[in-house]
C-alpha positions as CSV (number, residue, x, y, z in Angstrom):
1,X,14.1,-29.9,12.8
2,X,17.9,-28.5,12.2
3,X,17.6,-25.8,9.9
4,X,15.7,-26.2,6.7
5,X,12.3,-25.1,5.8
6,X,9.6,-26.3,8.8
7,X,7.2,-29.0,7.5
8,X,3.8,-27.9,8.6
9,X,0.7,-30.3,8.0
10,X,-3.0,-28.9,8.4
11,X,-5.7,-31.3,9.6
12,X,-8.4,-29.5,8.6
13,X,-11.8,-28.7,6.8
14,X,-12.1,-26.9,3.3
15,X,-13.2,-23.0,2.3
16,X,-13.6,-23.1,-1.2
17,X,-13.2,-19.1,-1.0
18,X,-9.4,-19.8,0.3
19,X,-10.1,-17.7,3.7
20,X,-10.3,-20.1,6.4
21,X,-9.9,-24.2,6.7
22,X,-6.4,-25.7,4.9
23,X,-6.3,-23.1,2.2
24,X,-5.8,-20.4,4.8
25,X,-3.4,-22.6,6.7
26,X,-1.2,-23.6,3.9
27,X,-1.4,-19.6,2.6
28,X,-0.1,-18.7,6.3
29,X,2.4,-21.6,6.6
30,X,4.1,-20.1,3.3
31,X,4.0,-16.8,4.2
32,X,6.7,-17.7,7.4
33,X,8.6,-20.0,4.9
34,X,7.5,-23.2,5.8
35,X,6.5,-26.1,3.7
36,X,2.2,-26.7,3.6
37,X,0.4,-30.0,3.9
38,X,-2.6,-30.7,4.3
39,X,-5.0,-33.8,5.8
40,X,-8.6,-33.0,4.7
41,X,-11.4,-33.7,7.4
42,X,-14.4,-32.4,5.9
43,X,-15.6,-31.1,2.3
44,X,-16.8,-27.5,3.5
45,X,-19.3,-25.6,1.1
46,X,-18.8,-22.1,2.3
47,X,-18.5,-18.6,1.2
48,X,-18.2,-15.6,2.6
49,X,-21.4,-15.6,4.2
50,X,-21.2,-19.0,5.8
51,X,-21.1,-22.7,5.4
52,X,-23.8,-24.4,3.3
53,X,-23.1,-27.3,3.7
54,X,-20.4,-30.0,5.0
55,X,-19.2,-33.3,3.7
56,X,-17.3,-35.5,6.0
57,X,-15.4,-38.2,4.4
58,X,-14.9,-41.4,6.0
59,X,-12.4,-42.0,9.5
60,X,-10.7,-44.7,7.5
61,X,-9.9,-42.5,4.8
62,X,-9.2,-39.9,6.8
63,X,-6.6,-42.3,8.6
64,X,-5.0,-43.0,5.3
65,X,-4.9,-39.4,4.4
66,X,-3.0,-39.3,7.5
67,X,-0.4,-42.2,7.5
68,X,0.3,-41.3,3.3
69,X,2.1,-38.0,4.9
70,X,3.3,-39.9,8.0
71,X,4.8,-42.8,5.8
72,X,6.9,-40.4,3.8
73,X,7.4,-37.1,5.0
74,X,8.7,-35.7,8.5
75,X,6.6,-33.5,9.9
76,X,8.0,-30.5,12.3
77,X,4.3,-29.8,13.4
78,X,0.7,-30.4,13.3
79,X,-2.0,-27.9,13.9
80,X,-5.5,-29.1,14.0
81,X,-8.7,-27.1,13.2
82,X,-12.0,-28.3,12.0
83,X,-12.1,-31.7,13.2
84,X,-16.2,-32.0,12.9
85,X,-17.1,-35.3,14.2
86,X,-16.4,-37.7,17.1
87,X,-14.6,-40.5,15.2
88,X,-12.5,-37.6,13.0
89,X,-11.4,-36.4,16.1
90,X,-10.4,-39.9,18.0
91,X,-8.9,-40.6,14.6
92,X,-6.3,-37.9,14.9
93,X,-5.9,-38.4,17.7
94,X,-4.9,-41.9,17.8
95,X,-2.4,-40.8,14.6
96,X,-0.6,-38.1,16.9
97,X,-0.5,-40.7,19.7
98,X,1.3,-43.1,17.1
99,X,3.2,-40.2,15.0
100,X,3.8,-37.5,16.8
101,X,5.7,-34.8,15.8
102,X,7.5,-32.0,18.3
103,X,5.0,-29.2,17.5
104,X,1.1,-29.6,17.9
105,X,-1.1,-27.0,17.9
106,X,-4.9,-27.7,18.4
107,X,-7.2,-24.5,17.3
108,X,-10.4,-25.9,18.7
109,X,-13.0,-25.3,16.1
110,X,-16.0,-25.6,18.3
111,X,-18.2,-22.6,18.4
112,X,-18.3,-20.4,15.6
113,X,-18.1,-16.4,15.7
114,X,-22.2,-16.5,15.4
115,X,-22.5,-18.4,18.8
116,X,-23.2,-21.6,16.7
117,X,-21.7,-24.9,18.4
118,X,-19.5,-26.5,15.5
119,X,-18.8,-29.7,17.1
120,X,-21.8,-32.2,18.9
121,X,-21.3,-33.4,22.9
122,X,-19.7,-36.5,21.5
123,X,-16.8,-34.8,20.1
124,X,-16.7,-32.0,22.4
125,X,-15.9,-35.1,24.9
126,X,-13.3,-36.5,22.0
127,X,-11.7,-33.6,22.7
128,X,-10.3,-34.0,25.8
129,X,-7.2,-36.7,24.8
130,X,-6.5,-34.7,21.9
131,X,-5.8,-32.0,24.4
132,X,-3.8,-33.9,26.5
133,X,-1.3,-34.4,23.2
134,X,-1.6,-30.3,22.7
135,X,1.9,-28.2,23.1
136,X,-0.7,-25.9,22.5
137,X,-4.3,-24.5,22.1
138,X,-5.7,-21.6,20.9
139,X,-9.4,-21.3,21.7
140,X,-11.3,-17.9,21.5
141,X,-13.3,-16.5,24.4
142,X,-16.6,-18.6,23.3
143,X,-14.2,-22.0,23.1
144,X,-12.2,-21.2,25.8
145,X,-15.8,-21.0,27.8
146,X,-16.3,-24.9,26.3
147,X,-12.8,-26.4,27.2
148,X,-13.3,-24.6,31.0
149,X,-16.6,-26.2,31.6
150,X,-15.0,-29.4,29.9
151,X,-12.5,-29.4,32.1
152,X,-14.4,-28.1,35.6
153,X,-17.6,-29.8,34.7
154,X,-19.5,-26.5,35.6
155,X,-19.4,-23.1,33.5
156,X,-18.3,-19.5,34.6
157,X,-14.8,-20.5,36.4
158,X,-12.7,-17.6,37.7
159,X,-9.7,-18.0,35.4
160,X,-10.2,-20.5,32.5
161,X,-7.2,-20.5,30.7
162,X,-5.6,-21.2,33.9
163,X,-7.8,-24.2,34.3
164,X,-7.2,-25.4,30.7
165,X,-3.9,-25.1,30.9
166,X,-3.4,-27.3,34.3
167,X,-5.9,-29.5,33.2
168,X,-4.1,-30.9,30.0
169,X,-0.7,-29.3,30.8
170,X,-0.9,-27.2,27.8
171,X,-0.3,-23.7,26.8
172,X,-3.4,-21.6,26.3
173,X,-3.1,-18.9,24.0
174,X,-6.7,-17.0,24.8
175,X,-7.6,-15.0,22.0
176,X,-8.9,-11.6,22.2
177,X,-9.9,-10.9,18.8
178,X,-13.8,-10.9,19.4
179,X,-13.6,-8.6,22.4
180,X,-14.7,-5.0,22.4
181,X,-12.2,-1.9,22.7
182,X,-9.3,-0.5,21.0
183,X,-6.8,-3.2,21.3
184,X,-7.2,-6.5,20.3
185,X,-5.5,-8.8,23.3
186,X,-4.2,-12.1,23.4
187,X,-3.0,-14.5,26.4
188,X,-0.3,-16.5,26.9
189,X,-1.0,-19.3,29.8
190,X,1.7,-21.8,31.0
191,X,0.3,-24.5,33.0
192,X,3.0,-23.5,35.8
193,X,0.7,-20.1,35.7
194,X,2.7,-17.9,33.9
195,X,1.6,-15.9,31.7
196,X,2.1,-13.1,29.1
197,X,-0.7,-10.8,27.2
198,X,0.1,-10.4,23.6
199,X,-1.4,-6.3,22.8
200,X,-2.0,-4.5,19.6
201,X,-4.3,-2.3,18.1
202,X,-7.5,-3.1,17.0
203,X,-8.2,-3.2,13.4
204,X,-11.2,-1.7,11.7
205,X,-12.6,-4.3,9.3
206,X,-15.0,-6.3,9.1
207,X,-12.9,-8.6,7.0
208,X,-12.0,-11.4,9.5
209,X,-12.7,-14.6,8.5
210,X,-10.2,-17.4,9.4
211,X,-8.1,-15.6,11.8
212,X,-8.3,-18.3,14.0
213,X,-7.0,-20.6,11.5
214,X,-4.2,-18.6,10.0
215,X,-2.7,-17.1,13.6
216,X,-2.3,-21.1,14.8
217,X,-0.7,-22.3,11.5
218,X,1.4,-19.1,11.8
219,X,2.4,-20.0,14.9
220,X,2.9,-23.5,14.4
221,X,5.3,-22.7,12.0
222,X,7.2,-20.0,14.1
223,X,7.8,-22.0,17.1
224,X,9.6,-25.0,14.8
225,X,11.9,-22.3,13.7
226,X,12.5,-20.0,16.9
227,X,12.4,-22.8,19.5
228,X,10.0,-20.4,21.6
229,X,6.7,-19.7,22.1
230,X,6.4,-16.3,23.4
231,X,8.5,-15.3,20.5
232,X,6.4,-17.3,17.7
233,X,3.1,-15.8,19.3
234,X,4.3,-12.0,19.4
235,X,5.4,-12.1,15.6
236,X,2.4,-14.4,14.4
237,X,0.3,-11.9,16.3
238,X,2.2,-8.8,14.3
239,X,2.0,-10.6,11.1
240,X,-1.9,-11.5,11.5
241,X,-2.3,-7.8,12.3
242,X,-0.6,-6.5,9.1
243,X,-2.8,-9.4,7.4
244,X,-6.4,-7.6,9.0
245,X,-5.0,-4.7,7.5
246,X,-4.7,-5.3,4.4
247,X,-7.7,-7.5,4.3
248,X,-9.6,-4.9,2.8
249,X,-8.1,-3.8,-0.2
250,X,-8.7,-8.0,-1.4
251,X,-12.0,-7.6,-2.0
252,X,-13.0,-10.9,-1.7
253,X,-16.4,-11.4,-1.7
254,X,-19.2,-9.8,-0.3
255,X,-19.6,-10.7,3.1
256,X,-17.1,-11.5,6.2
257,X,-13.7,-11.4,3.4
258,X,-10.3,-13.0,4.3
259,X,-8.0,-11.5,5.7
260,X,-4.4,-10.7,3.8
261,X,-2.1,-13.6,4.0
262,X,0.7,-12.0,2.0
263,X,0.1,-8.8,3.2
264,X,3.3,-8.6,5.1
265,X,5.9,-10.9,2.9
266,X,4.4,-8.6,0.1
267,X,6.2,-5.2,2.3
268,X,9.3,-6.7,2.4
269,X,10.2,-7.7,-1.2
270,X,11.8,-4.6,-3.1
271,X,9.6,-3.2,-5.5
272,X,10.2,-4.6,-9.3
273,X,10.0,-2.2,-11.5
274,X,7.7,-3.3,-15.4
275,X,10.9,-2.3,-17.1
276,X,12.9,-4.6,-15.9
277,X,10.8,-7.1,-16.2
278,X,10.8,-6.6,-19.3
279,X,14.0,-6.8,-20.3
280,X,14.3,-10.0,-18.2
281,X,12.0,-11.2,-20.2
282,X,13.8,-10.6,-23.4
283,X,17.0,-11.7,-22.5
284,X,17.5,-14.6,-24.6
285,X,17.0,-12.1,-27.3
286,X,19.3,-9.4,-26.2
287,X,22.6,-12.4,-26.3
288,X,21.5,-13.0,-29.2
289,X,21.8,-9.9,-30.5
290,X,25.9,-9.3,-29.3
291,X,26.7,-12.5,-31.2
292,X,25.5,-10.9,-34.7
293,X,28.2,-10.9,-36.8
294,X,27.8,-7.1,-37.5
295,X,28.4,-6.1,-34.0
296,X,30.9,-8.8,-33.8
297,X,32.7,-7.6,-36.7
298,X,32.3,-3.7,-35.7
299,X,33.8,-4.5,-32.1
300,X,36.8,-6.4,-33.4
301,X,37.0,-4.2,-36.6
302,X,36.6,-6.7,-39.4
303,X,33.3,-5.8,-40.3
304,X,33.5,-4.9,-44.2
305,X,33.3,-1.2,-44.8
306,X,30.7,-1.7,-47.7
307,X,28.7,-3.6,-45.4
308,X,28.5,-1.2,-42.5
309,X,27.3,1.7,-45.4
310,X,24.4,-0.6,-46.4
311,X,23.7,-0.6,-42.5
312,X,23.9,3.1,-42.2
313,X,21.8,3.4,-45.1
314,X,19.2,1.7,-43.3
315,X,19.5,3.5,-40.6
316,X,18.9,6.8,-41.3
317,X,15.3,5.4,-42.7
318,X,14.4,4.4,-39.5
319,X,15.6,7.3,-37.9
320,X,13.5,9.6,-39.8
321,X,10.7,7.7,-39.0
322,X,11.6,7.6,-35.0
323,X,11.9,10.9,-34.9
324,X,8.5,11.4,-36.1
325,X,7.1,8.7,-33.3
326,X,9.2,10.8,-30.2
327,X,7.5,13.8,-32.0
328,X,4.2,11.8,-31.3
329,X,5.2,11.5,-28.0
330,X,5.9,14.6,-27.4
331,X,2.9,16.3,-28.6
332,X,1.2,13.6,-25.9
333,X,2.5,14.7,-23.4
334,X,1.5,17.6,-20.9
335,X,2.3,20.6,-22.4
336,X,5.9,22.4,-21.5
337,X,5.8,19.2,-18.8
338,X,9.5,17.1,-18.2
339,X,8.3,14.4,-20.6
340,X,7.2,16.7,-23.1
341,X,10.0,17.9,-23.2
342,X,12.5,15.2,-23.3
343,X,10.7,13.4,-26.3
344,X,10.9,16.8,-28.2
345,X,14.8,16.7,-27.4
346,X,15.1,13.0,-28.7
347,X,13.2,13.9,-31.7
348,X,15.7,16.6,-32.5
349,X,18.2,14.2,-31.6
350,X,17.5,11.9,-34.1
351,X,16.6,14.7,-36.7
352,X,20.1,15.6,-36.1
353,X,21.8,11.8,-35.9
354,X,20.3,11.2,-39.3
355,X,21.4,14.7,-41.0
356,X,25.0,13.7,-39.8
357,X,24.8,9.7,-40.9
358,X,24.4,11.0,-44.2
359,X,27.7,13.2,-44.4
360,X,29.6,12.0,-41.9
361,X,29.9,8.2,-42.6
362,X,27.8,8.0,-46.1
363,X,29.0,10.7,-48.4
364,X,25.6,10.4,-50.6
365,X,27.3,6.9,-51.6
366,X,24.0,5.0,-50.3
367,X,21.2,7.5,-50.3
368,X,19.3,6.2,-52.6
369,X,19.2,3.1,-50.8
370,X,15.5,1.5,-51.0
371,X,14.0,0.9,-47.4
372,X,15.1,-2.7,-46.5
373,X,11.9,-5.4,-46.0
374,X,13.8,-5.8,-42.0
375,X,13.4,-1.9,-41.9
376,X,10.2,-1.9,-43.1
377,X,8.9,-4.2,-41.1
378,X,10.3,-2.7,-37.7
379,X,8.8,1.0,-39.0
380,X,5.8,-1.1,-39.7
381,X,5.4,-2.6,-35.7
382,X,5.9,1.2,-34.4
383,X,3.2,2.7,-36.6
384,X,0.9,-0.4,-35.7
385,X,2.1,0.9,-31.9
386,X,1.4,4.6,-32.8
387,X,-1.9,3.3,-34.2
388,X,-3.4,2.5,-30.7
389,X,-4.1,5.3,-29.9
390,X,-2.1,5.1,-26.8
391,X,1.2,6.8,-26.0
392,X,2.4,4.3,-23.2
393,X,1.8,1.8,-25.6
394,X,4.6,3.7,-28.1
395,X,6.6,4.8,-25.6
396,X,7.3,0.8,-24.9
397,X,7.4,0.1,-28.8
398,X,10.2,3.1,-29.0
399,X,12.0,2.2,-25.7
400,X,14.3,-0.8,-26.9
401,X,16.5,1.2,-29.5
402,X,17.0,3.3,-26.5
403,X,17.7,0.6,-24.3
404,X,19.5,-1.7,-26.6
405,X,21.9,0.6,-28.1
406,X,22.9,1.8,-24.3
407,X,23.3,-1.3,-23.6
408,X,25.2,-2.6,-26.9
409,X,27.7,0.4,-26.0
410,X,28.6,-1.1,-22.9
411,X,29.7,-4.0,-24.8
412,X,31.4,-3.0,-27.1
413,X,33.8,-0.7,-25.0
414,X,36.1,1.5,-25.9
415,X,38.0,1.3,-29.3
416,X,41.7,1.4,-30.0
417,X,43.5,4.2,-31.1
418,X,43.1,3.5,-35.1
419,X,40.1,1.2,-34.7
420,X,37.9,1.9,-38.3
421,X,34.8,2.5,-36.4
422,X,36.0,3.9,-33.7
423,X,34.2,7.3,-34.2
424,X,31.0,4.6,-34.0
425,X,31.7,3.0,-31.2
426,X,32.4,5.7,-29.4
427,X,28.9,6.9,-30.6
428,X,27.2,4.0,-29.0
429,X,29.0,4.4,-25.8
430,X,28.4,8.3,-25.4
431,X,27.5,8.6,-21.8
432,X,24.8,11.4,-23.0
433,X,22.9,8.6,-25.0
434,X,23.5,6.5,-22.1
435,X,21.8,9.3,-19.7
436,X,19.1,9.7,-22.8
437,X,18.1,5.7,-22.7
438,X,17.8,5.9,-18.7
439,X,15.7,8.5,-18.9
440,X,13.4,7.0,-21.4
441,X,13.4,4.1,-19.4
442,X,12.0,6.3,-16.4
443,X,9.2,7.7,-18.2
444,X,8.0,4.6,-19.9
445,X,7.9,2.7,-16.3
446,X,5.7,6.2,-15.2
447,X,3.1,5.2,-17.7
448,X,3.2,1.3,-16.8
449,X,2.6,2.0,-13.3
450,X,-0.2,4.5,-14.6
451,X,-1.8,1.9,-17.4
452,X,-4.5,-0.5,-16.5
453,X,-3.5,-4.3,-16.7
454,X,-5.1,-4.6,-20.1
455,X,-2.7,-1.8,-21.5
456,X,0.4,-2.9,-19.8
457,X,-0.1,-6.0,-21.5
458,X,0.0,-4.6,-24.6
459,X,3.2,-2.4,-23.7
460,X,4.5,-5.5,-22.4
461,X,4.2,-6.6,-26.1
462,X,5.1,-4.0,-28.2
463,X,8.6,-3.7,-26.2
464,X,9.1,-7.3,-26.2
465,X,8.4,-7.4,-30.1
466,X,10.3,-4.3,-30.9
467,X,13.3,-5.5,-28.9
468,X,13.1,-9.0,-31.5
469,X,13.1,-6.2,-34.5
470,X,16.3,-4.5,-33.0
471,X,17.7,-8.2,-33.2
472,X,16.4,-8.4,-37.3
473,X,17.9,-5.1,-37.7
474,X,21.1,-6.1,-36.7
475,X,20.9,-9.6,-38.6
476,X,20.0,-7.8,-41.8
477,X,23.3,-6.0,-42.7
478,X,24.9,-9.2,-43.3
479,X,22.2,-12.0,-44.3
């Protein structure tokens, strides 16, 4: 591979529960931005607790599993895992001798973490040519014990990796992760004899099943990328250890869990805060709303004056009613608190804004104006809000005429010297109501990070659906 994203394929069995087999492989492929396949060799019914019971299709399917990806993809790397049978495993490895690709790491699923042998003398002998096609194998202490005696003919050798790795002329990456004490080591073995131990600390959970599976996809994937296996073995080993500890915190069934496959991606992506997501998702809504032709006609001045009155009008009915909602939220909030506080002084703000609509622009020409059905129905949506029962729930419902006036400001700029609504405009674009909205904006996002899923949801809505009534209210003045 020359740049691009490394093409990874599993060949491996199933955990339904996603924490070992393919599912963890593809899951750690991904999580070092490579591209997950995946050759199924047995149907595994596990859980947590262990396997119940496995399924192994046919070698001449899993051969046509096998040449499907090989007929139309190129593949960077393998890595292998459960292989289960004899013929599975002289099956891949006659594909790898016909196909293969410049990365291949074998994890030798042979004994499992009980003491359990996971693979019959037939195909613990199949074994040894798929080695011999290995860049790599990754066998823990119990495995490594397995391949040493497979390779000696007689058990308890003095250095087994060492043996391994001459034997097949293949690295040996002898795990640590089932030993005892406070660091959990791992060991690099070249067959020339080199070697580097790979050294961090041990993490306290229980929570380790399929870290065999994800560390070799991990570092399958690294190696196609970094051209170097000391270097794709240290950060696989880093990333698997930010993986074990967060593997807690999943809660993933009751037994031995998974560990946390995105623990680590998930630390580097900046936090997104709910109110911008928010008005992401309402975008389509908010350009709708500068190509109104009231706020077309205010910006460029053409807007007829009668019109704009009949808008006003409007307006101060829904203020008076929005002040009584921050008044609500006000009264929610911790007593003499920040938040109390600033809701109180929006309420008054409005009290005021309305007061001043009425003399300033109106001149009692339009005060006996009847509530428009668009008015009602946006005064309607916040008392439904109010109605809840739940102040974050308002304080999203109210947030938009903050938000969308701010914002509407910005657009419409400055205005001339002479400009007939210049004294609005310049209203809109107040840098104080511009300080106002951010600040709402800050307190609604406290009580969305506060609020249980169900309850964002439904802040989620009420801002989306107020921010589609700020849209009617602009429509109305001119439909």
């Amino acid at each position: 591979m020359t740049g691009g994203v490394p093409r990874v394929l599993s060949i491996a069995g199933t955990d339904p529960t996603g924490g070992a087999g393919v599912q963890a492989d593809v899951k750690a492929i991904a999580a070092h931005d490579g591209y997950g396949m995946a050759v199924v060799t047995a149907l595994v019914a596990q859980n947590t607790h262990g396997v119940r019971s496995v399924h192994v299709p046919e070698p001449a399917f899993l051969r046509e599993q096998l040449d499907a990806v090989s007929d139309d993809v190129t593949v960077d790397a393998v890595k292998t895992g459960m292989l289960g049978t004899a013929a599975v495993v002289r099956e891949v490895t006659a594909w790898l001798r016909a196909h293969r690709p410049p990365v291949v790491v074998v994890d030798p699923v042979m004994v499992a973490t009980s003491g359990d042998r996971l693979l019959d003398a037939d195909a613990v002998e199949a074994v040894r040519e798929l080695l011999g096609l290995a860049d790599l194998v990754t066998p823990n202490r119990a495995e490594l014990a397995v391949l040493a005696e497979l390779a000696a003919g007689a058990p308890d050798v003095e250095d087994p990796a060492l043996l391994v790795a001459r034997t097949w002329d293949v690295r040996v990456l002898a795990k640590g992760g089932h030993d005892d004490g406070g660091t959990a080591d791992d060991e690099l073995v070249e067959p020339s004899g080199a070697r580097r131990t790979f050294s961090a600390p041990r993490v306290a959970t229980t929570n380790t099943h399929g870290t065999g599976c994800s560390l070799s996809s991990a570092i399958a994937t690294l190696v196609v990328r970094t051209g170097d296996w000391e270097l794709a073995v240290g950060e696989a080993k880093a990333w698997l250890g930010a993986a074990l500890a967060g593997a807690d915190d999943l809660r993933v069934g009751s037994g031995n869990g998974p560990v946390d496959h995105g623990a680590a991606v998930r630390a580097l992506l900046p936090p997104v805060r709910w109110t911008d997501r928010w008005w992401t998702d309402v975008a389509g809504v908010l350009e709708e709303i500068l190509a109104t032709p009231f706020l077309v006609g205010l910006r460029d001045g053409t807007l007829s004056t009668e019109v704009f009155a009949g808008y006003l009008a409007q307006d101060v009915h829904y203020l008076r009613a929005y002040q009584g909602h921050l008044s609500a939220l006000a009264s929610a909030a911790t007593p003499s608190s920040d938040e109390a506080a600033f809701w109180a002084g929006a309420a008054q703000g409005c009290a005021d804004e309305a007061r001043d609509l009425h003399h300033r622009r109106l001149a009692g020409s339009r005060a006996d104006d009847p509530v428009h059905p668009e008015c009602a129905g946006y005064l309607a949506h916040l008392q439904r809000a109010a109605d809840t029962g739940s102040a974050a729930v308002l304080a999203a419902a109210v947030l938009p005429c903050f938000r969308v006036y701010a914002w509407v400001g910005t657009w419409l700029g400055r205005a001339p010297e002479g400009h007939p609504f210049g004294d609005w405009l310049g209203a809109y674009g107040d840098p104080g109501f511009a300080a106002a909205s951010a600040a709402a904006t800050d307190w609604v996002e406290r009580h969305a990070a506060a609020a249980s899923a169900e309850e964002r949801g439904r802040m989620t809505a009420a801002f989306r659906t107020s921010t589609a009534w700020e849209l009617a209210f602009f429509r109305m003045p001119t439909d």
